[in-house]
KELUM-752663 format. One record per residue (C-alpha): x, y, z; residue in one letter. Coordinates in pm, whole numbers. Example, Ala and Ser with C-alpha at 12.3 -4.5 7.8 and 13.67 -1.06 7.14 Angstrom:
residues 2
@x = 1230&y = -450&z = 780&vexse = a
@x = 1367&y = -106&z = 714&vexse = s
***
This chain:
residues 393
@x = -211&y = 1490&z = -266&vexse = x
@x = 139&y = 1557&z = -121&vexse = x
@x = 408&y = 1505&z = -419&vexse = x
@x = 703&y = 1465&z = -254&vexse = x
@x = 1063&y = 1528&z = -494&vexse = x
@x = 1395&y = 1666&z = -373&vexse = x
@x = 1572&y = 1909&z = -498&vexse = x
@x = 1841&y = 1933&z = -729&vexse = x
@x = 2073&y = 2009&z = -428&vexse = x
@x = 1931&y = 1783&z = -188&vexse = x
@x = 1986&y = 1504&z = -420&vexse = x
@x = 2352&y = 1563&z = -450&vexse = x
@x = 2370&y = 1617&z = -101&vexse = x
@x = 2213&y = 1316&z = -7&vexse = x
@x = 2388&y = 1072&z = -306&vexse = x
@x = 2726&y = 1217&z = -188&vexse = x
@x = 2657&y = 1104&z = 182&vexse = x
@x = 2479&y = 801&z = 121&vexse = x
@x = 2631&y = 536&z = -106&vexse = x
@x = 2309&y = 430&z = -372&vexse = x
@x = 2067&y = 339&z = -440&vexse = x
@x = 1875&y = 391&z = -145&vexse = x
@x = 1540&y = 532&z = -81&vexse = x
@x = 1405&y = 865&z = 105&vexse = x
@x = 1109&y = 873&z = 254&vexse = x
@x = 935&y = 1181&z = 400&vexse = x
@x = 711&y = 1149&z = 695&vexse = x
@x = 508&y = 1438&z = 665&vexse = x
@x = 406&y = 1405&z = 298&vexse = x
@x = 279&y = 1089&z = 374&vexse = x
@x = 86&y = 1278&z = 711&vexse = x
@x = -52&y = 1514&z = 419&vexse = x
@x = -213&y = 1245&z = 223&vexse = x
@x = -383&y = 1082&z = 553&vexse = x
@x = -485&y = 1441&z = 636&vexse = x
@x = -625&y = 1502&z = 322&vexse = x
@x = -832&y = 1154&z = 356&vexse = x
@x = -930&y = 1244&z = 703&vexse = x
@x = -1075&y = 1623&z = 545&vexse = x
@x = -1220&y = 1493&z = 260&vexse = x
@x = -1408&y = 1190&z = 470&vexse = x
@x = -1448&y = 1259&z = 795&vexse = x
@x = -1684&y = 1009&z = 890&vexse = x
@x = -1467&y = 726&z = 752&vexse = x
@x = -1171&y = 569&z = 967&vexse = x
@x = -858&y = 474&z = 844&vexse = x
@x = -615&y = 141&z = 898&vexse = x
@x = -367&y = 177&z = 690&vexse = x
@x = -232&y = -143&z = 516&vexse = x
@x = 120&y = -132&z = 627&vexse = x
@x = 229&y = -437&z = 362&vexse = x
@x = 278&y = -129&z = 113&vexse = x
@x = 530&y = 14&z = 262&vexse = x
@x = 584&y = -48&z = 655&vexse = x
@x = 895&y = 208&z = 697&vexse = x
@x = 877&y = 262&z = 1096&vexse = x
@x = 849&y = 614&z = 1087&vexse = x
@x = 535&y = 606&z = 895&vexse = x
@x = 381&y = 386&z = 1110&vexse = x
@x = 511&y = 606&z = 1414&vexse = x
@x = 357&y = 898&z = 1268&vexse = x
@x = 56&y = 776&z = 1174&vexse = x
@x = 12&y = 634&z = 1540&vexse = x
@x = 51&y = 944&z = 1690&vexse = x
@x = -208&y = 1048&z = 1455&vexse = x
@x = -464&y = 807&z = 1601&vexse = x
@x = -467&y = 564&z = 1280&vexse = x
@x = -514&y = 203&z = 1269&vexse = x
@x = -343&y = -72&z = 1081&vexse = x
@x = -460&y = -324&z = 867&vexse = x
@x = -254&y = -652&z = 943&vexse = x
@x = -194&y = -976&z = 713&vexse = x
@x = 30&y = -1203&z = 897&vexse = x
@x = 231&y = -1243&z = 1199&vexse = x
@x = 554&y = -1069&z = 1110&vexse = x
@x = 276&y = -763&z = 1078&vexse = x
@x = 66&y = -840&z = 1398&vexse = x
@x = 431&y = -881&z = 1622&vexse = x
@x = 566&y = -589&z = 1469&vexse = x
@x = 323&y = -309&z = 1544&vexse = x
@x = 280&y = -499&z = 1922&vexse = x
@x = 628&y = -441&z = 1924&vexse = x
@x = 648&y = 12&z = 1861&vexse = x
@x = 319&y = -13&z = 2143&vexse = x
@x = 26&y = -65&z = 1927&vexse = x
@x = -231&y = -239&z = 2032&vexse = x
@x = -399&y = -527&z = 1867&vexse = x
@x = -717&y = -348&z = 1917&vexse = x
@x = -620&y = -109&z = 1672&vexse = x
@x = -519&y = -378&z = 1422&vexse = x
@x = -758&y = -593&z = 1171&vexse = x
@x = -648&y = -871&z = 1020&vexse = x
@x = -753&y = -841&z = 722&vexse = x
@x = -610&y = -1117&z = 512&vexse = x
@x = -904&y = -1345&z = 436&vexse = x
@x = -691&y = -1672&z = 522&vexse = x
@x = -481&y = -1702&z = 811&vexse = x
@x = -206&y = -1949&z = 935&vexse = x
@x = -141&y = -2097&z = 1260&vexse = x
@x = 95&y = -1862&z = 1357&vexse = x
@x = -118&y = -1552&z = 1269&vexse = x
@x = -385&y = -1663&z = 1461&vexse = x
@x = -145&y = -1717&z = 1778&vexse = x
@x = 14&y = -1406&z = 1750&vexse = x
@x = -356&y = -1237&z = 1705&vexse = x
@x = -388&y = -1387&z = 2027&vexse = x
@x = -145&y = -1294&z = 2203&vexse = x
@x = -104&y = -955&z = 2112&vexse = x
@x = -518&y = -919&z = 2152&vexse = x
@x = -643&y = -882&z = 1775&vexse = x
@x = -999&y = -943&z = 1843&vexse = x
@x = -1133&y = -804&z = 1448&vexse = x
@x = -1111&y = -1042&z = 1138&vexse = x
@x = -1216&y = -1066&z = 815&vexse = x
@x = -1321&y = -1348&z = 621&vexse = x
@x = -1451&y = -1493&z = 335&vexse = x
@x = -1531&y = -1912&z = 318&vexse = x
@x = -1661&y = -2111&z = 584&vexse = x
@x = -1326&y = -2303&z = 681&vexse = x
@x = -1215&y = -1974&z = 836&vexse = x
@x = -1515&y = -1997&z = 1100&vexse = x
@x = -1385&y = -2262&z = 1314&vexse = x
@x = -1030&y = -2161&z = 1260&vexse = x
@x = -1063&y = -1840&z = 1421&vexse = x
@x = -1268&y = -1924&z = 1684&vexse = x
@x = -1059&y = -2163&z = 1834&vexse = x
@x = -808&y = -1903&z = 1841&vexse = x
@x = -1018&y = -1618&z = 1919&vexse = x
@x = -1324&y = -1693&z = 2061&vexse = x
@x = -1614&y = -1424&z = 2043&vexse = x
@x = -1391&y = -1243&z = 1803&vexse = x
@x = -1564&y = -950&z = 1562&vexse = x
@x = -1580&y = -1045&z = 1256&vexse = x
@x = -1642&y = -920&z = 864&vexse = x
@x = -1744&y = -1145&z = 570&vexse = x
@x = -1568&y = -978&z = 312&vexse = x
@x = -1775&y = -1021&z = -56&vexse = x
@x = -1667&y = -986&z = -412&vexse = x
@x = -1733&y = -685&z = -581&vexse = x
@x = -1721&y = -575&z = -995&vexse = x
@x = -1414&y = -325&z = -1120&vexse = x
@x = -1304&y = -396&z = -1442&vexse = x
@x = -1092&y = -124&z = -1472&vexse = x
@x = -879&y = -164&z = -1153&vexse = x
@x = -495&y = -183&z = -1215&vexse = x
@x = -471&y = -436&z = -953&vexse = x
@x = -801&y = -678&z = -945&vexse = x
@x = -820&y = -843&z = -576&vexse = x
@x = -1181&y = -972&z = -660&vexse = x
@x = -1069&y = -1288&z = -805&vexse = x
@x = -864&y = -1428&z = -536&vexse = x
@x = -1085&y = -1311&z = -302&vexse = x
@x = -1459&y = -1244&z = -136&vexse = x
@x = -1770&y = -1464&z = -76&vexse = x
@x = -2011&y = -1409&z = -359&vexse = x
@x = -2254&y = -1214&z = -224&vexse = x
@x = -2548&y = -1426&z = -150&vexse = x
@x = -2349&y = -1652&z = 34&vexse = x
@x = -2194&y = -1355&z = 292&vexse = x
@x = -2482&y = -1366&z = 517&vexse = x
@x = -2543&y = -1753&z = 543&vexse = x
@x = -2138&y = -1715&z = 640&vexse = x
@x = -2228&y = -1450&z = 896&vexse = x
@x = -2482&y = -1706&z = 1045&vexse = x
@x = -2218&y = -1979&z = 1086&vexse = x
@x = -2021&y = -1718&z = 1273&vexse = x
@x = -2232&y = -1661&z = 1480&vexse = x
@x = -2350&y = -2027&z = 1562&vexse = x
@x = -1949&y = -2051&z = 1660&vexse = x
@x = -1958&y = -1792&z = 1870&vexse = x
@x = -1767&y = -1494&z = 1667&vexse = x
@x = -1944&y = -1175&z = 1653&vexse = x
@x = -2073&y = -1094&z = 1326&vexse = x
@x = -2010&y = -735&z = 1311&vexse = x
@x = -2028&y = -609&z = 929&vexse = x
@x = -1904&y = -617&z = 586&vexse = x
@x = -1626&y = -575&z = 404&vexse = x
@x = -1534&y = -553&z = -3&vexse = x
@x = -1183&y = -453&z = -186&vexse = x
@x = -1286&y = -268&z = -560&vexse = x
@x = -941&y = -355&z = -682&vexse = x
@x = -600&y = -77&z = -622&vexse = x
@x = -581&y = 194&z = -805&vexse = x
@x = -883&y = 272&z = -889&vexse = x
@x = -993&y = 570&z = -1083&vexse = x
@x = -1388&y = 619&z = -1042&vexse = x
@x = -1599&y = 587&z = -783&vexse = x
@x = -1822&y = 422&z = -983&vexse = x
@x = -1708&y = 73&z = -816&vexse = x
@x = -1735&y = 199&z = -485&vexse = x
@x = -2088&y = 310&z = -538&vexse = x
@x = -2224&y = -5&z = -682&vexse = x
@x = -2025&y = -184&z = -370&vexse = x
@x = -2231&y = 40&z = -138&vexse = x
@x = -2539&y = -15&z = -295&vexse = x
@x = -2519&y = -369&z = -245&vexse = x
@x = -2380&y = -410&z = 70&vexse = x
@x = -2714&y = -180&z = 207&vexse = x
@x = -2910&y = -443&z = 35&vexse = x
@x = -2688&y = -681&z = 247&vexse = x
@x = -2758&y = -454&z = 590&vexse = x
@x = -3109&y = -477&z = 515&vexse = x
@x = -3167&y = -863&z = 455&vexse = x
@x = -2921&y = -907&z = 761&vexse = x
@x = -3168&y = -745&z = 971&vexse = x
@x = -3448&y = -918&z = 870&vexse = x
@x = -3279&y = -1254&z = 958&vexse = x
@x = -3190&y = -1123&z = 1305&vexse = x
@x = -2826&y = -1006&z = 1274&vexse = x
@x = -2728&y = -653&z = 1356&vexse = x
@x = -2429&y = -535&z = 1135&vexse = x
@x = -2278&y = -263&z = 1261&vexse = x
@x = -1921&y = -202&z = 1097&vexse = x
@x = -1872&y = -149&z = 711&vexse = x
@x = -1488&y = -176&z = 557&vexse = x
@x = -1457&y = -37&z = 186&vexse = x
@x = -1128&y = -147&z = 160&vexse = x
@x = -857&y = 51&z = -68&vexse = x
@x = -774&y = 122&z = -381&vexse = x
@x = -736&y = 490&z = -406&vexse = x
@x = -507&y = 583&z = -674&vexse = x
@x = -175&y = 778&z = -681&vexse = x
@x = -69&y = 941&z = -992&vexse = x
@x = 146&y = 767&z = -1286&vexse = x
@x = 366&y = 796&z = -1591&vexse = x
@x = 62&y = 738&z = -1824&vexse = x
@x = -237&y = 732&z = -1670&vexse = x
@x = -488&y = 1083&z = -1588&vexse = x
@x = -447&y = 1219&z = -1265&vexse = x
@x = -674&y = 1117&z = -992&vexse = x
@x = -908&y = 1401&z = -864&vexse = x
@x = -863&y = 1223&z = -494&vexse = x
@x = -1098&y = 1511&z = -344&vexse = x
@x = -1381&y = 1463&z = -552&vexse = x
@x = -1325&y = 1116&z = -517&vexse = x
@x = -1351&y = 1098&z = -176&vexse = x
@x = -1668&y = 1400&z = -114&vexse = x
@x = -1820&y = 1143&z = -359&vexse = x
@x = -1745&y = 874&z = -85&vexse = x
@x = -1831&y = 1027&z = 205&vexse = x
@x = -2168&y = 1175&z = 35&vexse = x
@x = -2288&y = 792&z = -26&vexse = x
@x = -2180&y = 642&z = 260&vexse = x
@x = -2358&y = 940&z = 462&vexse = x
@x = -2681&y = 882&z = 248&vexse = x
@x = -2674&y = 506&z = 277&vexse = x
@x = -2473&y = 413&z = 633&vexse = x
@x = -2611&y = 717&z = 865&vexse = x
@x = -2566&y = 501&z = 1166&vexse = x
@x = -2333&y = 241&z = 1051&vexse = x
@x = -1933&y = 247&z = 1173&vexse = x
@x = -1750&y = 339&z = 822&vexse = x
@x = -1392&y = 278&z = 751&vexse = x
@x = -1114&y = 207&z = 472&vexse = x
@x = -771&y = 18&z = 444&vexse = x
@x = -553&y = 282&z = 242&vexse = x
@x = -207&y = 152&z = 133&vexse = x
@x = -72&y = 311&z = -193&vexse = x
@x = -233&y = 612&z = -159&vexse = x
@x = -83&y = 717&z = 161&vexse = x
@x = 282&y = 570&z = 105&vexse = x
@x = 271&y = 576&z = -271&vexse = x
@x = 386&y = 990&z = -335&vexse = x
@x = 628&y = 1009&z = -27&vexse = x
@x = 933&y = 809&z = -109&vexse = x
@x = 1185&y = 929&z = -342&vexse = x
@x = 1451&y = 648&z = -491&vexse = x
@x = 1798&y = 779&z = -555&vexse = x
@x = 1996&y = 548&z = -837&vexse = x
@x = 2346&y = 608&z = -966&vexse = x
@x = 2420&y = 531&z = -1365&vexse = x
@x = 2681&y = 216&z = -1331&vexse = x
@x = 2745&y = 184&z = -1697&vexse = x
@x = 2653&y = 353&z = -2054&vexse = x
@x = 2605&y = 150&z = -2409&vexse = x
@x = 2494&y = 278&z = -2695&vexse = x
@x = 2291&y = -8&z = -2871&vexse = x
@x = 2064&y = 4&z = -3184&vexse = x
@x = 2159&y = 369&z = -3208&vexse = x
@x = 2027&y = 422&z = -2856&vexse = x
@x = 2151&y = 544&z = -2537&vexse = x
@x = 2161&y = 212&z = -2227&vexse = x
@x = 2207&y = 362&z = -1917&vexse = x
@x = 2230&y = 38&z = -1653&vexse = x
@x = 2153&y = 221&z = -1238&vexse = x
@x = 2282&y = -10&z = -952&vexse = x
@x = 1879&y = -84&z = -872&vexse = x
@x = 1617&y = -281&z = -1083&vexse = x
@x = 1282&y = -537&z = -1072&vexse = x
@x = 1458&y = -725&z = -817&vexse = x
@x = 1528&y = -427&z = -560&vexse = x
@x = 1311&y = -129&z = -524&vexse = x
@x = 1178&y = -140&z = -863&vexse = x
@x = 1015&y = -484&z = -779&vexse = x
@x = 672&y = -308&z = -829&vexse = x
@x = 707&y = -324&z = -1226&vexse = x
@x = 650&y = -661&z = -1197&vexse = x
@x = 456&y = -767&z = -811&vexse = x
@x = 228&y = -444&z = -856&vexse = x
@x = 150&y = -412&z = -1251&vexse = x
@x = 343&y = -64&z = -1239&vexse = x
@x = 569&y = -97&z = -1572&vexse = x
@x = 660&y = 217&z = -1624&vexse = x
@x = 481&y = 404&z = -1440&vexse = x
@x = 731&y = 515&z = -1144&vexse = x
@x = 830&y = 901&z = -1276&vexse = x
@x = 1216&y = 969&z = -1339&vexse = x
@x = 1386&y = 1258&z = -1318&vexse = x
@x = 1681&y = 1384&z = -1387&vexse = x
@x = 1822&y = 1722&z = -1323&vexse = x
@x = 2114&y = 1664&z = -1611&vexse = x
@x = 2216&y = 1938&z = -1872&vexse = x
@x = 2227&y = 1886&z = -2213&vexse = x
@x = 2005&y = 1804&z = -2493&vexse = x
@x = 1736&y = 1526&z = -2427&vexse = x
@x = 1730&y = 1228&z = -2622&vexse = x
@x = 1525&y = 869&z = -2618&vexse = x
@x = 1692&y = 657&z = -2385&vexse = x
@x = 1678&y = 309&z = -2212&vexse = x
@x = 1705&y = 256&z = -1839&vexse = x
@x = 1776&y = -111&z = -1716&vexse = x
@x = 1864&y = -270&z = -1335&vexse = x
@x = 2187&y = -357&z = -1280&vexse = x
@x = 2114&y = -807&z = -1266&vexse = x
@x = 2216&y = -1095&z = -1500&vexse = x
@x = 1843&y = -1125&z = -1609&vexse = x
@x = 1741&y = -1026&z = -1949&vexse = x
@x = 1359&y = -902&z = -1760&vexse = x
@x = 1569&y = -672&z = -1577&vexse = x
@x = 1472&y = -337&z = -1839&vexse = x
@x = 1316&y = -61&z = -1685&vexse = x
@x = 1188&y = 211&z = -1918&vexse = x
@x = 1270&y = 254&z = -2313&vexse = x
@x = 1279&y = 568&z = -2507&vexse = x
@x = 1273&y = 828&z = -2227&vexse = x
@x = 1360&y = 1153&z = -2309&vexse = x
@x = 1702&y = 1202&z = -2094&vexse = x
@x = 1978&y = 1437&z = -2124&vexse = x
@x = 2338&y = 1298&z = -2147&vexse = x
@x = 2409&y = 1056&z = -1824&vexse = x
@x = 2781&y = 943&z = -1739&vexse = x
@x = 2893&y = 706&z = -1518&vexse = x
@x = 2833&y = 790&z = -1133&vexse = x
@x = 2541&y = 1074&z = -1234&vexse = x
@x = 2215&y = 1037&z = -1022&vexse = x
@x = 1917&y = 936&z = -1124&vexse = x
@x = 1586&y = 1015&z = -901&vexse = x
@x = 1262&y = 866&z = -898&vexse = x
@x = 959&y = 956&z = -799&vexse = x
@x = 621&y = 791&z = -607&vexse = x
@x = 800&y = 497&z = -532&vexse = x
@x = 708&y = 485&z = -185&vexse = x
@x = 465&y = 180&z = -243&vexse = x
@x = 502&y = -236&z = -297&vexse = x
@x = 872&y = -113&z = -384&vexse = x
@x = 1140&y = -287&z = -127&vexse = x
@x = 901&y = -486&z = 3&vexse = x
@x = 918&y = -679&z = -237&vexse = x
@x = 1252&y = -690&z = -331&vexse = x
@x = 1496&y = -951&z = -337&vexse = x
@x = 1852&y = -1060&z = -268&vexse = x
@x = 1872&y = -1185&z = -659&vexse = x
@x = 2228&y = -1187&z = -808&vexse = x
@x = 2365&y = -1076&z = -467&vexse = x
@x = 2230&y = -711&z = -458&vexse = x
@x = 2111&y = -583&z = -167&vexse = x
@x = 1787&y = -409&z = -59&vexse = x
@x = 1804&y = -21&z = -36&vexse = x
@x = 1774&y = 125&z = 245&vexse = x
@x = 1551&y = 384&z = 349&vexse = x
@x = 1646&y = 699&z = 494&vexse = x
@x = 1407&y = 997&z = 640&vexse = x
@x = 1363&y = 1299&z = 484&vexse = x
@x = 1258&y = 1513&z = 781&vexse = x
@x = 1565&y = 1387&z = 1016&vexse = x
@x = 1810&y = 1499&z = 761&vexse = x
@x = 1702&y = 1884&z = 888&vexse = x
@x = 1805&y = 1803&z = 1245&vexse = x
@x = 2085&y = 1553&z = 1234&vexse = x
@x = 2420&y = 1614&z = 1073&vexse = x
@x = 2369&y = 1221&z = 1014&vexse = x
@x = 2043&y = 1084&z = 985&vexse = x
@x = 1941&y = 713&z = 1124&vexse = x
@x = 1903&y = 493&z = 792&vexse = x
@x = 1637&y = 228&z = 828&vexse = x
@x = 1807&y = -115&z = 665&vexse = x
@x = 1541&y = -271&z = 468&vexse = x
@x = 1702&y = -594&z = 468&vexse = x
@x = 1593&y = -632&z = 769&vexse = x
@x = 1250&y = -503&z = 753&vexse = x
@x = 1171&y = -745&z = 470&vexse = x
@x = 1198&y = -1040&z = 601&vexse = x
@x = 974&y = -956&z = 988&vexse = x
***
């Protein structure tokens, strides 16, 4: 997995061009984790879920790459049909859709949908008639950071009685889907997942439906502050060994997020102010859990974003908070930190996922923008995508 962290220089260079915070993201790091997906399971496609991070040039780059995008609402759908894409490499794969999603599916010819309750059925085919679609089922992860399973998926003796309805409305019934949770560290989940949805494949052909497509969702994990790190390539041989064994013939593919994004953004911070409370250092940076930090509280990260700080001195336990009004707004406590003053950067690292897009205008801040890593090599000033923008397609 591509860890990417400037340098000591480059983060001067960049904090005394740029005003902070703001983020940097760099293109091909994020190309090195698809890559590494793509060697590791080659028989498994990949539609990446852009609502982690949708910075255009990711999604440029992993176009040209010949990826596919997982979709969720019509901001999404318009967006992509707006840089080219084509809705036939889109699925939208939120299991309810509005009104407006399912015109802009439409329109921009998204003809692959997952679901998972019968009042879907008749919802998409009026929209989309003789569209492909995927029940998508509830699966068992206990350990997941982020648990999807109980929001969402059919349990899984009703998923092929919900096929049948599909069908008897004219949609396609094409496969399967299931979500093990994000960040997950085994493949233990996925392998129990994949044993029942062949027990699924099986039954379906026996009541005359041919399933053809098979979606394991995300989840793979990026590394953090406290947890192990993730052996992604065994991970993934583990993967593509069952899915080999059990889907020879079946169309295999996953909906990556975090783990492609996740390692590839850097966020540069500036200390705004120093107190020294309960014989501890505060340092309070001009970005927080309502700007790019917003994953501490949206994605169940606390803590878990690396910092790092290229400061002299002797390190001592300190306490990093955002820059609002709100008493939530405390980052880390007791990280070992050399002596900060007033203006000194502060990077962090593997921030590149739910970060600014879910961030907010709370207490008047505004959203950091992003700015490429790679175009900073070729351009004396590189374009600087404005997030504020991009969060509210």
């Amino acid at each position: 997995m591509k860890k990417f962290c400037l340098t000591e220089s480059e983060l001067h260079e960049l904090a005394g061009r740029y005003p902070t915070p703001f983020l940097v993201a760099s293109v091909d790091a994020m190309e090195d984790n698809y890559e590494l997906l793509r060697r590791e399971m080659p028989r498994v496609g990949i539609y990446y879920a852009i609502k982690a991070n949708p910075t255009t040039a990711f999604i440029r780059r992993l176009n040209e790459r010949g990826a596919c995008f997982d979709v969720a609402s019509d901001g999404e759908i318009r967006m992509l049909a707006g840089m080219g894409i084509p809705g036939s490499r889109m699925i939208y794969a939120n299991p309810v859709k509005d009104r407006r999603g399912l015109t802009a599916a439409r329109e921009c010819g998204v003809r692959r949908f997952t679901f998972d309750d019968a009042t879907e059925i008749g919802k998409i085919a009026a929209y989309v008639p003789g569209a492909d679609v995927l029940v998508r089922i509830r699966v068992r992860n206990n350990k997941a950071v982020v648990d999807l399973n109980t929001k969402f998926g059919a349990a899984p003796e009703e998923a092929l009685p919900l096929l049948e309805q599909a069908r008897e409305a004219g949609l396609n019934p094409i496969g399967i889907c299931f979500h093990v949770g994000s960040q997950s560290l085994s493949t233990a989940s996925y392998e129990e997942a994949l044993l029942l949805c062949r027990g699924l494949f099986d039954e379906a052909k026996e009541r005359g439906l041919t399933l053809t497509d098979l979606d394991i969702g995300g989840g793979f994990p990026v590394p953090s502050v406290s947890g192990p790190e993730p052996d992604l390539v065994h991970m993934c041989n583990r993967i593509e060994q069952v899915t080999e064994r059990l889907f020879p013939e079946t169309k295999v593919w996953a909906e990556p997020g975090r783990f492609l994004c996740g390692t590839a953004v850097n966020l540069v911070t500036s200390v705004i102010g120093t107190k020294e409370r309960n014989g501890s250092m505060w340092y309070i940076l001009d970005d927080g859990v309502y700007g790019a930090f917003s994953g501490m509280i949206y994605d169940h990260w606390q803590g878990e974003y690396p910092l790092k700080f290229y400061g002299r001195g002797p390190r001592e336990r300190a306490s990093f908070v955002g820059p609002s009004c709100d008493g939530i707004d405390v980052l880390y406590r007791d990280v070992m930190a050399p002596p900060l003053s007033i203006g000194d950067p502060v990077l962090t690292l593997a921030i590149g996922a739910y970060s600014w897009v879910s961030a907010s205008h709370f207490n008047g801040f505004l959203i950091a923008p992003t700015i490429v890593y790679e175009e900073q090599k070729c351009l004396k000033q590189a374009p600087v995508e404005d997030n504020r923008k991009e969060a509210v397609v």
